[in-house]
N, C-alpha and C positions, 0 to 999 in steps of 0.2 A: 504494500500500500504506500502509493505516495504521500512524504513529507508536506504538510500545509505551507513549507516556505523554503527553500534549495538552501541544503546546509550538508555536511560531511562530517556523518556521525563518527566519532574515534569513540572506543569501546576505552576506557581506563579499569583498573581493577578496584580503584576504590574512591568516590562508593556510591557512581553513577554513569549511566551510559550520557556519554558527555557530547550534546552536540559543537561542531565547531564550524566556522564559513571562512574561506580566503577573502582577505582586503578587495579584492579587484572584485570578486562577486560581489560581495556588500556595497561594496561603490555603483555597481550596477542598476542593486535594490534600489539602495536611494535615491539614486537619476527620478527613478517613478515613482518613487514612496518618499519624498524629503523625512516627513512627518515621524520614520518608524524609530523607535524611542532606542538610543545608541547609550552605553552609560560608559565614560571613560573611571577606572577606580582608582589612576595614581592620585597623590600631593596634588594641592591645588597650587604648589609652585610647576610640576610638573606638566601640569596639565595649562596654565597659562606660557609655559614655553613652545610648547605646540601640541596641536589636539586638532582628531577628525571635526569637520565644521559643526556637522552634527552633532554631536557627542555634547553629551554636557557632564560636569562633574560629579559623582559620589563616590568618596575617596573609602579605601575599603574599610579600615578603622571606623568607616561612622554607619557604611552601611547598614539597611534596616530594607529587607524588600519586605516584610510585611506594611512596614509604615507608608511603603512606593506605592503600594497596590492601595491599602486602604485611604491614601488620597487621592486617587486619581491620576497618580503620574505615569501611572506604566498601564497600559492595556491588558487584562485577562486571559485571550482567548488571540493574542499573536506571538511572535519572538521578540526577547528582549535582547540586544546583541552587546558583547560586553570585554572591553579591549582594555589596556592597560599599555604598558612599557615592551613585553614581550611574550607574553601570556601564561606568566605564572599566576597574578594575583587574581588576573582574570579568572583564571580554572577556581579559583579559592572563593572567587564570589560567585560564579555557578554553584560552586558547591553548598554555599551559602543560602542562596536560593533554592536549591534541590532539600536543604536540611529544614525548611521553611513551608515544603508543598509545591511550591512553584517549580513547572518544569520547562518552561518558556526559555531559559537561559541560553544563549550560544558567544559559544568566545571563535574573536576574531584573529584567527591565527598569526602567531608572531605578533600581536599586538599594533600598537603605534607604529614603532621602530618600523616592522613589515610592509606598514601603510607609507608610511617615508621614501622607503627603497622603494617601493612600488611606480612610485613618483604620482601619486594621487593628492585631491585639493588636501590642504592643511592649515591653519590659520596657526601664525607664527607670533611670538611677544619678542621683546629687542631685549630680553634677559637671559642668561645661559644658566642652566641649574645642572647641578649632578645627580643624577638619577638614585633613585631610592636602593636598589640593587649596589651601585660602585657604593654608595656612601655605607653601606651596611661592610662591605671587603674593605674600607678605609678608615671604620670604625673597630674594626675586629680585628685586624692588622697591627694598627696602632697600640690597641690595649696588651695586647700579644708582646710586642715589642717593646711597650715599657716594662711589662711584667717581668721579660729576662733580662732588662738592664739594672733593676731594681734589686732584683735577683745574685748579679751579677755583681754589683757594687756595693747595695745595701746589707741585706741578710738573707740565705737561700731560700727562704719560705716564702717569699715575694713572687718565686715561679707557681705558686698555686694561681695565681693570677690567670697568666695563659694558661694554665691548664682549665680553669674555670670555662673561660673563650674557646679554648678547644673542643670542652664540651657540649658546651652549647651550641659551637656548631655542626657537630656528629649530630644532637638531636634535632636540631631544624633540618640536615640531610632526611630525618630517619622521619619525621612528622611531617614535612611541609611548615611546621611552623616554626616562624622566626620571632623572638621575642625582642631582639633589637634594633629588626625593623619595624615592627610594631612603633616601638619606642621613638625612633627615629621619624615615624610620619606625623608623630603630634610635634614634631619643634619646630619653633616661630619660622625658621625659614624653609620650611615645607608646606607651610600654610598661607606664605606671601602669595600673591597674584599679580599679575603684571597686566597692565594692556595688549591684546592679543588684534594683531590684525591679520584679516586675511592676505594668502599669498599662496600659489604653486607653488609645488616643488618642483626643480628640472629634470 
């Protein structure tokens, strides 16, 4: 039986049959559909750096698809399509939505970034941000690295540090979940916004 809307189901193991669409199909939709509801879930710094036109922001930390649905912001009975940076966060807020009832969810593969390469419209802001992904390797890096200098120069128990860091990131491997990216999408300069003007990309 044919799909109520052209999407390329990928089967995941856990802990839903996950649908997903390519940028360049989605761009297709929208030519005839402007209208159909696009949620971009990085930083609202991210997302004023550049973002599909459509798309509008719920950063995933805040999301709430019960609270989308019971105001009227999202449609019942269509797809909700749902992009991100490269589509980790995205799958997370499928997921989110599948934990929720809702099975409307489709992420748009490779995310943002895929829609860029693509060379599809994008509305661009004149600020440059580091993506929530490098800043999360630049946060955990760092701590890593004071921990064996401290280690090193102070008193050897200061390597529990990085090994703390290390740990946590074996279990965001092992979960999906990061607890210091989490952390990292509530700070003030993840939440700035920029003026966003439209432009192609070449």
């Amino acid at each position: 039986m044919k799909t109520p809307f052209p999407v390329a189901p990928k089967l995941l193991f856990f802990p839903l049959l996950m649908k997903t669409i390519a940028p360049v199909e989605l761009q297709k939709i929208l030519v005839g559909q402007p209208g159909l509801p696009v949620l971009d879930v990085r930083t609202p710094a991210e997302y004023a750096e550049v973002h599909v036109p459509q798309a509008r922001n719920e950063p995933l930390d805040k999301l709430q698809p019960k609270a989308l649905y019971a105001a009227g912001s999202l449609p019942k009975d269509g797809p909700v399509y749902i992009l991100c940076r490269s589509g980790g966060r995205a799958t997370k807020a499928a997921e989110l939505f599948a934990r929720e009832g809702f099975d409307q969810a489709v992420v748009v593969e490779g995310g943002t970034q895929a829609w860029c390469d693509a060379g599809l419209p994008v509305n661009r802001g004149s600020v440059k941000v580091i993506s929530l992904e490098r800043q999360v390797r630049i946060a955990a890096g760092s701590i890593v690295l004071i921990g064996i200098l401290l280690a090193w120069l102070i008193h050897p128990g200061f390597i529990g540090i990085s090994a703390f860091v290390g740990a946590g990131l074996v279990f965001a491997g092992i979960t999906d979940w990061c607890g210091m990216g989490m952390l990292l999408a509530k700070m003030p300069w993840n939440q700035s916004t920029g003026c966003a003007t439209a432009c192609k990309t070449a």
